[in-house]
N, C-alpha and C positions, 0 to 999 in steps of 0.2 A: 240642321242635323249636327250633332256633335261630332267633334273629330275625338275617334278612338285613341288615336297615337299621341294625343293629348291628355285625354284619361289615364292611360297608363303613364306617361311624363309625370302627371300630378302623385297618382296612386308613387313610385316609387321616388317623388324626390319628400313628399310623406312620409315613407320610411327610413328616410333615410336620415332627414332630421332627429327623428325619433331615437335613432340607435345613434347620431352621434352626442346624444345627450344623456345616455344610460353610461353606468358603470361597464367594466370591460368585460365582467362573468355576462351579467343580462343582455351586453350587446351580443357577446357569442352565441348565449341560446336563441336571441329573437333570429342571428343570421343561419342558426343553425336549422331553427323553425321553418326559415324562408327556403331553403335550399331542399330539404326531405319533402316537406309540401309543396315545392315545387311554385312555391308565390314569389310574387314582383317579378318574376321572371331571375330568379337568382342567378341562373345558370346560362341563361339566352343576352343576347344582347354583343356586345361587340371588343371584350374579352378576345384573345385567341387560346386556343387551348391549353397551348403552356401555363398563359397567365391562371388558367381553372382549376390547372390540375396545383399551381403551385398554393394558389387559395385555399385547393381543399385538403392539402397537405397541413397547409396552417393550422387548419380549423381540427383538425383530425389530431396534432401534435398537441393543440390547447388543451383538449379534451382525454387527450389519452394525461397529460400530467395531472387532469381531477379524478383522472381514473373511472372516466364515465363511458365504460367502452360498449355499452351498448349505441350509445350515439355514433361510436369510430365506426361498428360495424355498420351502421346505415350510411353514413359519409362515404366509407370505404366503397361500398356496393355503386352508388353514385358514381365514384372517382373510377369504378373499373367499368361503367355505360361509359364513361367520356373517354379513355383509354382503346377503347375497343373501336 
């Protein structure tokens, strides 16, 4: 039987190769990707909340300076489930 928690080990050290080898625009979108869909577990895992909400402060600052603020508003939405 496969171990699950090893699957996901692989699936996000997977990704995470991946994004540290893109430019810094494409890494934001793919992390930006992971976090709204809810994949690799962007948001789970062993982070404390502070650390999450300061993440997604980041991610929200990068993207409000390309002035892609439809993305802010779904981060934002996000960042106020973790707040609550």
């Amino acid at each position: 039987m496969e171990n699950h928690n090893q699957e996901i080990d692989d699936d996000a050290l997977n990704f995470f190769n991946a994004v540290h080898n893109l430019p810094k625009d494409k890494m934001m979108d793919l992390v930006y990707h992971a976090i709204v869909n809810k994949k690799q577990g962007a948001l789970k895992g062993n982070s404390t909340r502070e650390e999450k909400i300061e993440a997604l402060n980041f991610i929200i600052s990068w993207f409000e300076s390309l002035e892609e603020y439809e993305k802010c508003v779904e981060l934002k939405k996000i960042l106020q489930e973790i707040c609550s």
